[in-house]
GUDREN-214036 format. One record per residue: residue in one letter; x, y, z of N, C-alpha, C in turn. Coordinates in steps of 0.1 Angstrom, whole numbers, plus 2048, in hexadecimal, padded with zeros to 3 digits. Each point is the difference from the previous one (the first is absolute). Example, Ala and Ser with C-alpha at 12.3 -4.5 7.8 and 13.67 -1.06 7.14 Angstrom:
2
A8847C784E7F780C80080980C800 S7FC80B7F980980B8007F880B808 
% end
This chain:
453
X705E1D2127FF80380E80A7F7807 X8017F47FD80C7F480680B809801 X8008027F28128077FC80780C807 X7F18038048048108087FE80080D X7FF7F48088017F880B8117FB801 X7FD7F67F68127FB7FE80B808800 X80080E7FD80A8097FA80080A80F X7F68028037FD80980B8057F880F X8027F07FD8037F880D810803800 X8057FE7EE80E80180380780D801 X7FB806800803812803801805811 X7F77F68057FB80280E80F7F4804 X8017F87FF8117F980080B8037FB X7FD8067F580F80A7FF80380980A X7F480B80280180A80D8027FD812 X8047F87FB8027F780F7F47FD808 X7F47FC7FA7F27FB8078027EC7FD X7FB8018057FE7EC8047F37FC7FC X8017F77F77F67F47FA7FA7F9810 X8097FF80A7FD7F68077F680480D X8037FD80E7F880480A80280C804 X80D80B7FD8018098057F68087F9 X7FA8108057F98097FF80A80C7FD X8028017F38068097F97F9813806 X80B8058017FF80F8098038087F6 X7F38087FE80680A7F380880E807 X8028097F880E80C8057F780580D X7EF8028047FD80480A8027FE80C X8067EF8007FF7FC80E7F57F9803 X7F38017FA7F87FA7FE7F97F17FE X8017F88047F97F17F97FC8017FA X7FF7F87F37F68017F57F37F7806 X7F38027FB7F57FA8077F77F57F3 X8067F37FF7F67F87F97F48067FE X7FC7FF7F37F18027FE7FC7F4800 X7F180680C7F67F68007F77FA7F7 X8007F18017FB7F67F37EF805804 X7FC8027FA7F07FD7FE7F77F77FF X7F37F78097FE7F87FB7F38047FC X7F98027F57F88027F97F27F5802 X7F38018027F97F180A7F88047F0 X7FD7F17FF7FD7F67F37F27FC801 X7F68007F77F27FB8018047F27FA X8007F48078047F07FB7EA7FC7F7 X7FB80280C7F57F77F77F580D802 X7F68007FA7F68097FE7F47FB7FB X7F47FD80A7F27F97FB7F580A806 X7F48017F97F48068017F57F8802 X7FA7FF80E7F37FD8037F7803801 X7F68047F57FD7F97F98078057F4 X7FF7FC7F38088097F57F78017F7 X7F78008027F18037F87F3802805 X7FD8047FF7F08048087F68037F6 X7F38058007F57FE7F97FF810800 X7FA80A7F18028098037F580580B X8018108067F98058087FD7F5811 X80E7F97FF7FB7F680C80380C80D X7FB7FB80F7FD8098067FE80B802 X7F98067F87F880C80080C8087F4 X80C7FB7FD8088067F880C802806 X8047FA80580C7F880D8017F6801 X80C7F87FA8007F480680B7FC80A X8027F98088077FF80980D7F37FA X80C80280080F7FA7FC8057FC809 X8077F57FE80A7FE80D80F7FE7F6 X80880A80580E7FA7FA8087FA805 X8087F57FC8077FA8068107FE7FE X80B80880680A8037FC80B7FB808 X8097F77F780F7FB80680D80B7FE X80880080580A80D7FF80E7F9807 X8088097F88117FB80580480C801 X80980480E8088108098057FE802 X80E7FD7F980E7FB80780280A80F X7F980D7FC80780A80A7F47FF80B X7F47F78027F87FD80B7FB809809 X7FE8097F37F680D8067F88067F6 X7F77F78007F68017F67F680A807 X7FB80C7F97F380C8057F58007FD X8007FF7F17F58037FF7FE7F87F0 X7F07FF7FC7FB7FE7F77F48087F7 X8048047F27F48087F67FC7F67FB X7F78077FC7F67F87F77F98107F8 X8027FC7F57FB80F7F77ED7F77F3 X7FA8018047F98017FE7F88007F0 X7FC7F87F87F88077F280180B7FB X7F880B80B7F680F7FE81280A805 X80B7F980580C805802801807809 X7F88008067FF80281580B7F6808 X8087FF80B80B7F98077FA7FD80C X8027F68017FE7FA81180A7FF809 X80380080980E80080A7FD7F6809 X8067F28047FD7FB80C80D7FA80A X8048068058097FE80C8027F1806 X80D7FA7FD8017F2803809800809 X80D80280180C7FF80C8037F0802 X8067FF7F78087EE80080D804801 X8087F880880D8008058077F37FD X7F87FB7F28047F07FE8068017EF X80A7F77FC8068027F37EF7F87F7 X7F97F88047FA8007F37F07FA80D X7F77FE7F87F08008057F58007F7 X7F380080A7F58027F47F2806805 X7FF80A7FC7F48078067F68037FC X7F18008057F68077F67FC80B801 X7F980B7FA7FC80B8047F17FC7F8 X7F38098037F48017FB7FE80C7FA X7F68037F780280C7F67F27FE7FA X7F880C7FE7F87FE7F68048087F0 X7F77FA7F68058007F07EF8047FC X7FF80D7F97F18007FA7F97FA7F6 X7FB7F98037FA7F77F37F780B7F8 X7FF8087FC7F68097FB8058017F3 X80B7FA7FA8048007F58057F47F3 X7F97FE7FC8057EF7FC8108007F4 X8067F580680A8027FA80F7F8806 X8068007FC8107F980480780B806 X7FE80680980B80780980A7FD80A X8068067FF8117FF80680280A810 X8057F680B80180480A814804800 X80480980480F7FB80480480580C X8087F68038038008108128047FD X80280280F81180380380280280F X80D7FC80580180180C80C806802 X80280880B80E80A80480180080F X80C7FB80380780280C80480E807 X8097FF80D7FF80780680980C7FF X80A7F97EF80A80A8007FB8067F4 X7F17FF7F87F88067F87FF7FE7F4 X80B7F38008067F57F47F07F57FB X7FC8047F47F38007FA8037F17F9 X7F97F58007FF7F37F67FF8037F6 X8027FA7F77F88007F17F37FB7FD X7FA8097FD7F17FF8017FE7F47F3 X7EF7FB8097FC7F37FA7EE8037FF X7FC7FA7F87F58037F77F87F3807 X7F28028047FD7F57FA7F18067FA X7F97F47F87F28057F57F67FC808 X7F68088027F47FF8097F68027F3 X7F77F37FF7F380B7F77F57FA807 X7F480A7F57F58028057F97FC7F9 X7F67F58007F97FA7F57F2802800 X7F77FB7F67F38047F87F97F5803 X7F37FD8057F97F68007F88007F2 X8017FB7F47FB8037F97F17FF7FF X7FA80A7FA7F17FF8017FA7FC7EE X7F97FE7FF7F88007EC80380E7FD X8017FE7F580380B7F57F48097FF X7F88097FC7F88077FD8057FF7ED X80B7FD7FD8068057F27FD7F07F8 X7F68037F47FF7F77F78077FD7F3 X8037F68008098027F17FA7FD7F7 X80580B7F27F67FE7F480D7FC7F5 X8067FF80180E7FE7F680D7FC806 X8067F47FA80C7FA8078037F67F6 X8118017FF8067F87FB8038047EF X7F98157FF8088027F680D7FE7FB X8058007F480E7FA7FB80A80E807 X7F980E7FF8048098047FF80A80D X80980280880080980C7F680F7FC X7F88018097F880F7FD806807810 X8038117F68058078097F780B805 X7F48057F77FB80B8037F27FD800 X7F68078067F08027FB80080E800 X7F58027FC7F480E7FE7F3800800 X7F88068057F58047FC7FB80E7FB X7FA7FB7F480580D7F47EE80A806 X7FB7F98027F18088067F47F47F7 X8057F97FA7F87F57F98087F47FE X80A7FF8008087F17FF80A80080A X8027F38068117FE80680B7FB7EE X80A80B8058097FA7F780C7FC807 X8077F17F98097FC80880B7FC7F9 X80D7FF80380B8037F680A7F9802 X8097F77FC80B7F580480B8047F9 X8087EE80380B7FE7F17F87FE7F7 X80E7FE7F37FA7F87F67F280A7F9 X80180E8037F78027FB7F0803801 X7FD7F880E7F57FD8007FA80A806 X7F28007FE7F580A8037F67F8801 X7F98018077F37FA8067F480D807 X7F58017F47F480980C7F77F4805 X7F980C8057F17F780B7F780E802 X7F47FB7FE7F380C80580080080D X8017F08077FF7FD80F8077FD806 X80F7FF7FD80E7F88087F97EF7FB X7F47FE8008027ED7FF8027FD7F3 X7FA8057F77FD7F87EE80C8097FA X80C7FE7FA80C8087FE8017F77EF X80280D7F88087FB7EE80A805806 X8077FB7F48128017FA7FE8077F6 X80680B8048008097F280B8017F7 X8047FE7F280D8057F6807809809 X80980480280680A80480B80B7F8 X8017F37F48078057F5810800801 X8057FC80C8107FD8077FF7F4809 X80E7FB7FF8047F480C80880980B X80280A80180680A80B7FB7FA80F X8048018088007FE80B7F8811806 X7F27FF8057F680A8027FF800810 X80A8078057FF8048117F780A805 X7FC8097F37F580A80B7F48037F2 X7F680580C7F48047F77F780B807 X7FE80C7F87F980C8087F58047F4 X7F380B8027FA8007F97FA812803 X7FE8057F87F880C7FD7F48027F9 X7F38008067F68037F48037F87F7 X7FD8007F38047F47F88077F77FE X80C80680280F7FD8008097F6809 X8027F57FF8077F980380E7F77FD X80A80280680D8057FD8067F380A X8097F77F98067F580080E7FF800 X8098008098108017FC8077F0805 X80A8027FD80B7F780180B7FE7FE X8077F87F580E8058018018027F3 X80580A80280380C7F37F08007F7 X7F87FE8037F28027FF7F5802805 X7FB80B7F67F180C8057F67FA7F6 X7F47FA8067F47FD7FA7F7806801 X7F28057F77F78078087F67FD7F8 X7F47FE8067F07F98017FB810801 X7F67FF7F47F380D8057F27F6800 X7FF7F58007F07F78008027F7809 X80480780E8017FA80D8037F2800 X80C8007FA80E7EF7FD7F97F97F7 X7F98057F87FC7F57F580A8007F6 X80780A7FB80D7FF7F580880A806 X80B7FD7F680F8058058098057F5 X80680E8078078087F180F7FE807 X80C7FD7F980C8058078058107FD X80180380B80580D7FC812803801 X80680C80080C8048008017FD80F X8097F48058087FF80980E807804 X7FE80680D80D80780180B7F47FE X80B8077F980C7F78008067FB80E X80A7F67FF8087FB8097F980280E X7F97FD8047F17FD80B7FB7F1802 X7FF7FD8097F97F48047F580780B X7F28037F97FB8098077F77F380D X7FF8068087FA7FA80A7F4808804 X7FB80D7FF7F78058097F680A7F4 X7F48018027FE80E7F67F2804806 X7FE8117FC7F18088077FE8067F4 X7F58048027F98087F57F780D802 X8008088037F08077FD80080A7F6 X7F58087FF7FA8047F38088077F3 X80F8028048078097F78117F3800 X8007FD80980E7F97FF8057F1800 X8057FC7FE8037F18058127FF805 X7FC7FB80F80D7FD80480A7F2806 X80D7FE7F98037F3806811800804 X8027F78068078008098087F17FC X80D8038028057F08018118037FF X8027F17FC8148038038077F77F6 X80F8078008027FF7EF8077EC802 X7FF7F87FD8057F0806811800802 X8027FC80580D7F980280681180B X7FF80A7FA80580E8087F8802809 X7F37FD7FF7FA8068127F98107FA X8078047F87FC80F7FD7EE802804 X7F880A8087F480180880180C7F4 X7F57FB7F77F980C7F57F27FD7FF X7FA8127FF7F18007FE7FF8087F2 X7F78007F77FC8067F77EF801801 X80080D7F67F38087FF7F98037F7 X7F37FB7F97FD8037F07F3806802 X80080A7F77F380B7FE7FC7F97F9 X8017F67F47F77FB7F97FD7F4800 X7FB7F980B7FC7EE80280E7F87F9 X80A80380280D7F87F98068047F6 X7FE8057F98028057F0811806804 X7FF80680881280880580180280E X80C7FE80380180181180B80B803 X7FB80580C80E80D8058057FA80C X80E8058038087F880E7F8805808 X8027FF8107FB80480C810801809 X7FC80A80680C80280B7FE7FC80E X8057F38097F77F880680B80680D X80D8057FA80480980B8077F880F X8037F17FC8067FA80C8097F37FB X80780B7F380E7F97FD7F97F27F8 X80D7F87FA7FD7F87F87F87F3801 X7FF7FE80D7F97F68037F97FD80E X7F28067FE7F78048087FC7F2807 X7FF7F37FF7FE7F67FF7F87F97F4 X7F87F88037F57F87F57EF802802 X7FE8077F67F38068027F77F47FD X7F77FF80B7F97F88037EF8057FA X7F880F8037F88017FD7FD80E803 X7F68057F57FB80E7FB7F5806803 X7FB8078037F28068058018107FD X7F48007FD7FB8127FC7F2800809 X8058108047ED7FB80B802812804 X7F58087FD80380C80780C80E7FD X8017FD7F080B80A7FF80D7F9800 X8027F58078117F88037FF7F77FA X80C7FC7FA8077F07FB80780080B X8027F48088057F88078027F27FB X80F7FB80380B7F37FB8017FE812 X8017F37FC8067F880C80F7F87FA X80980080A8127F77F78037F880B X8057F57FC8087F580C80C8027FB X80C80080B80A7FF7FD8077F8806 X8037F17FA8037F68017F97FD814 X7F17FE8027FC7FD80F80080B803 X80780F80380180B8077FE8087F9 X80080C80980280D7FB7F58047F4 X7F67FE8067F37FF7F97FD8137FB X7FE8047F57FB80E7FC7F58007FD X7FA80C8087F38097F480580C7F8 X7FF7FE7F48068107F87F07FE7F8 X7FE80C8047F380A7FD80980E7F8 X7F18017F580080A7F67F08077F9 X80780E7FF7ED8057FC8028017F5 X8057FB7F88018037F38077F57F1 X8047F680C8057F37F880D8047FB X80A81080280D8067FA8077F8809 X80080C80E80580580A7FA7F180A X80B7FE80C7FD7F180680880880C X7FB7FC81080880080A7FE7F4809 X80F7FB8017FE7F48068007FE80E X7FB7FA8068008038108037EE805 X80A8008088037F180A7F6800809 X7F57F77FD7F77FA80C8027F580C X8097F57F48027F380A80E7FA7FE X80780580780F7FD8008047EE804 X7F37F98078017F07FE7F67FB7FC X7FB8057F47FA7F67F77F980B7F0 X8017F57F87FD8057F37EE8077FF X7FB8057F47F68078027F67FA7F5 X7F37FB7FF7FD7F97F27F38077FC X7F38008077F58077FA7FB809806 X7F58057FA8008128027EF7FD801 X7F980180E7F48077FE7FA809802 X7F08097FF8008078087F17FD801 X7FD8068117F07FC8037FA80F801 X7FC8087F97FB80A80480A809803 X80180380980980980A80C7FC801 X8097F47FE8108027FF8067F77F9 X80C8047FB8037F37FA80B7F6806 X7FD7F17FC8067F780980A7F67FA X80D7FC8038097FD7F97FF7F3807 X8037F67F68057F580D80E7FB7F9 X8077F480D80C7FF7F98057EE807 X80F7FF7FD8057F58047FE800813 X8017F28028017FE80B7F680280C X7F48057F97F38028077FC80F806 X80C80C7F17FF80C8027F48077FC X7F88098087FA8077F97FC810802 X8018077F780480E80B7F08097F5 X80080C8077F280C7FE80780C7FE X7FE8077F57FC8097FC7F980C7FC X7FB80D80B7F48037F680480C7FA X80C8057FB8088057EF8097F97F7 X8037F580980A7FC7F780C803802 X80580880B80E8058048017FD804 X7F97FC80A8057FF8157F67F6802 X8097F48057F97F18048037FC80D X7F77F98028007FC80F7FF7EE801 X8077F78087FD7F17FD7F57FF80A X7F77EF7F87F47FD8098057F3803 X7FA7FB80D8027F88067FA7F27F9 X8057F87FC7FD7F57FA7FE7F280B X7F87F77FB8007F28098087F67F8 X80A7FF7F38057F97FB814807800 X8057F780480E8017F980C7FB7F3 X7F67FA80280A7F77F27F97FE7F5 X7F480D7FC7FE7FF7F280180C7F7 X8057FD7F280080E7FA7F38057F7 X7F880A8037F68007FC80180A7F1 X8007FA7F97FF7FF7EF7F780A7FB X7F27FB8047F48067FE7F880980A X7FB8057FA7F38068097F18057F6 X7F98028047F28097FE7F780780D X7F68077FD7F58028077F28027F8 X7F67FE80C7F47FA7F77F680D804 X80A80B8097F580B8067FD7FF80B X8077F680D7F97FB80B80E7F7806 X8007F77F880C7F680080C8057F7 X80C80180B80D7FB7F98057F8800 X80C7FB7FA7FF7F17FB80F7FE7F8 X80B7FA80780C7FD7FC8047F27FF X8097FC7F87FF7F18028107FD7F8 X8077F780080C7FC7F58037F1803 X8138018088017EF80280880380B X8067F380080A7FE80680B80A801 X80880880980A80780180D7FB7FD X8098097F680D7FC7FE8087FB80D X7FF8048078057F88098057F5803 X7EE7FA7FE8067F07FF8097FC7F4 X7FB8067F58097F97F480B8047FE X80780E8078158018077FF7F5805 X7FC7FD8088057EF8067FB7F57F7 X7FC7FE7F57FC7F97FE7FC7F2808 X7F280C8087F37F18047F68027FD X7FA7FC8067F18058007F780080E X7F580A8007FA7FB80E7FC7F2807 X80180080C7FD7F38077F2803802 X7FC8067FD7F28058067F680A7F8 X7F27FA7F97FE8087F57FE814808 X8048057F77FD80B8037F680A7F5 X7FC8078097F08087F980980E7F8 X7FA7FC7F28068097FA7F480B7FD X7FA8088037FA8078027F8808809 X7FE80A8007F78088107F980A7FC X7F38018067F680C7FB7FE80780D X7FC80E7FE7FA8078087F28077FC X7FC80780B7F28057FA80580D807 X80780380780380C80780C809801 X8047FF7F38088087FC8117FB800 X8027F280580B7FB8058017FE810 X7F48028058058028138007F4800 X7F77F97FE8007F48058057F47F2 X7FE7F48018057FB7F27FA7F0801 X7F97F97F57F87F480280F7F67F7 X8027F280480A7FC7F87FB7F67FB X8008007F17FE7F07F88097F67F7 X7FA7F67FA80A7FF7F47FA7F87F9 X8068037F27F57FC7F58007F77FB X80C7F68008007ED7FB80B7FD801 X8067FD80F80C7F77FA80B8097FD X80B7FD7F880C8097FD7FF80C7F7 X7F38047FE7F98067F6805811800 X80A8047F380380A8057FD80E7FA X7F680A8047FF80D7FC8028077FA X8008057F180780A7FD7FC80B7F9 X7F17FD7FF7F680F7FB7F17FC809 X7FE80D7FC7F37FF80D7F680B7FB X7F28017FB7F78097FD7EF7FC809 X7F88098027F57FC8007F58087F7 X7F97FC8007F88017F37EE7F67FF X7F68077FB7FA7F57FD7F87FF817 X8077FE8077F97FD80A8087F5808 X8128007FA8067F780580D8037FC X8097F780A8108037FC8027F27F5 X80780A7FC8097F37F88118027FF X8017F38068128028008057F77F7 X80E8057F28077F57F980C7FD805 X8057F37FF8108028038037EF7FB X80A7F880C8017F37F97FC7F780A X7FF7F57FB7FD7F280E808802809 X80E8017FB8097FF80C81080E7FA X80980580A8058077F980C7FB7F8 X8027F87FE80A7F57F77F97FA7F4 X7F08018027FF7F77F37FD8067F6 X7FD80D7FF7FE8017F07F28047FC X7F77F68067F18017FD7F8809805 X7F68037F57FB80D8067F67FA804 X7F78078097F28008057F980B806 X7F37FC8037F880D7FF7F37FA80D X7FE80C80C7FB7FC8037F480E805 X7F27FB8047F980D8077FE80080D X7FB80A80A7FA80280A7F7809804 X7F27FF8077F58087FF80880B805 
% end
């Protein structure tokens, strides 16, 4: 750009125009007319009073004061936005005629949602010349209340990913292999499993209970007391699998390529056929599997976004449908009448075929909910901490409740949390109680196991 400044100056001097004071006349007669410099007005400092509030404080409103320094070489500063969480805009009319200053404006922010949210502001003068917008983090915190959730297991060697309740035992399934039942969720054996595989999902049929992981299918008919390996589909790291009375289905992706493959076996493992999942080679990461009513239903994250349901009546044929284009998608319930997905970032959306979803209104932001169940009354989702924090690598300043139940179908939502950094990753009820497995914390490794009436 210099160069074409420089070359274009001496072109304009060759043609008999002047470097100097004179005002070069083009063949019109005309003056040439300087273009006007722009002065573009600057957000210098940016603070929020308060920058944290308690959730649900005033009635679900809390009241902000912002406090904003600014630089307008051109001293015609107009106006100021403020865009909002829920992504609504505020407009407030200032009229400064000063190159720099400091002003406040008042605002309310809804506490009805707990979580680290982001306000951004920007200011634009009178020639419509816009700042560069500036962020600042507003959250919403949790007075923590006692747990209702007791722990019966902590500080296994190994992370547990899944539960079940088969209609007489919880079965529960990790790394390393491991399998653990319980009659009640509290008194839990370690069962052989017969592999050190890494065991991410567990589903069950009438007898039949069906164990995968990577590049391995296990299956229990004496409700997890022993374990057969069966024919694992090839090049699979399976993550997800369903079952009912004629089929078994699983889901997973091939490592290092990403490849999103499901396969299908008429005979409890023995041989598997492809599935056509019908949304190209890489659907995301199948998180989890459900049969209920005629349908298999998969939930996929794709790296935080662009969360899928691909539903199928037949375990062949798959159509995949985009539900959550900002956040990933992990477990699959259903309470009777519809089925309910939840997902990253405090997503949770309803169902009642499986095609066409609608989002519900959550009281948490910043958690991904991993798990769920229902007990026929109670729904019940829970996980950890939101990637979020861990892109930035921090962590919350403020514990937050990784869990929320309803009794009403999602209208409303109760929020808890179950110990500390403690994080979610299978969820059944059974017996007259929930039981959720996952790890102490989501960095350590260790599994634990905990119940709630």
């Amino acid at each position: 750009m210099r160069k074409f400044l420089f070359y274009l100056a001496l072109l304009l001097v060759g043609c008999g125009g002047s470097l100097g004071g004179d005002i070069a006349v083009p063949v019109s007669g005309q003056p040439s007319v300087p273009p006007v410099s722009k002065h573009f007005p600057e957000i210098i400092d940016l603070a929020l009073s308060p920058d944290t509030v308690t959730y649900m404080e005033g009635n679900g409103n809390a009241g902000v004061t912002a406090e904003i320094t600014f630089r307008d070489g051109g001293q015609d500063l107009q106006t100021l936005w403020i865009r909002m969480p829920d992504g609504t805009t505020i407009e407030f009319q200032e009229s400064f005629d000063t190159e720099t200053g400091t002003f406040v404006e008042n605002f309310a922010v809804s506490s009805e949602r707990i979580g680290a949210l982001t306000v951004e502001f920007w200011l634009v003068d009178k020639a419509g010349d816009s700042s560069i917008h500036r962020f600042a983090e507003f959250s919403v915190t949790w007075n923590a209340q006692s747990s209702d959730w007791t722990s019966r297991l902590s500080g296994l060697p190994y992370a547990l990913n899944d539960v079940i309740w088969d209609g007489s035992v919880f079965v529960a399934v990790g790394n390393g292999g491991t399998i653990l039942t319980s009659a009640d969720g509290i008194d839990w054996v370690a069962r052989d499993s017969t592999s050190d595989a890494n065991l991410n999902a567990v589903a069950a049929h009438g007898p039949d209970i069906l164990a995968v992981g990577d590049f391995t299918v296990l299956l229990s008919t004496d409700h997890g007391e022993n374990w057969i390996a069966k024919a694992g589909p090839d090049h699979i790291g399976l993550a997800a699998v369903a079952v009912n009375s004629s089929h078994v289905v699983v889901a997973g992706n091939v490592p290092d390529l990403f490849g999103s493959l499901i396969r299908i076996s008429a005979d409890r493992g023995d041989t598997w056929q492809d599935a056509d999942i019908n949304c190209g080679f890489f659907c995301g990461f199948f998180a989890d599997l459900y049969y209920r009513d005629g349908l298999f239903v998969a939930t996929t994250d794709r790296f935080s976004s662009d969360g899928r349901v691909i539903v199928s009546t037949d375990g062949v044929s798959w159509t995949a449908i985009l539900v959550a284009e900002q956040a990933g998608l992990f477990a699959i319930v259903h309470d009777g009448s519809k089925y309910i997905v939840s997902g990253g970032n405090g997503a949770v959306f309803t169902s009642f075929d499986a095609f066409n979803w609608m989002e519900m209104q959550t009281p948490v932001a910043d958690v991904d909910y991993l798990s769920g169940a229902w007990n026929g009354s109670k729904l019940v989702f829970a996980g950890g901490y939101s990637w979020r924090f861990y892109s930035r690598d921090i962590t919350p300043q403020f514990e937050v409740p990784v869990g929320i139940a309803s009794t009403d179908g999602g209208a409303s939502w109760e929020i808890f949390n179950i110990d500390g950094d403690y994080q979610s990753c299978g969820m059944a009820f059974g017996n007259g109680r929930f039981v959720s497995v996952g790890q102490s914390t989501t960095a350590s490794g260790e599994g634990a196991i905990y119940t709630a009436e």
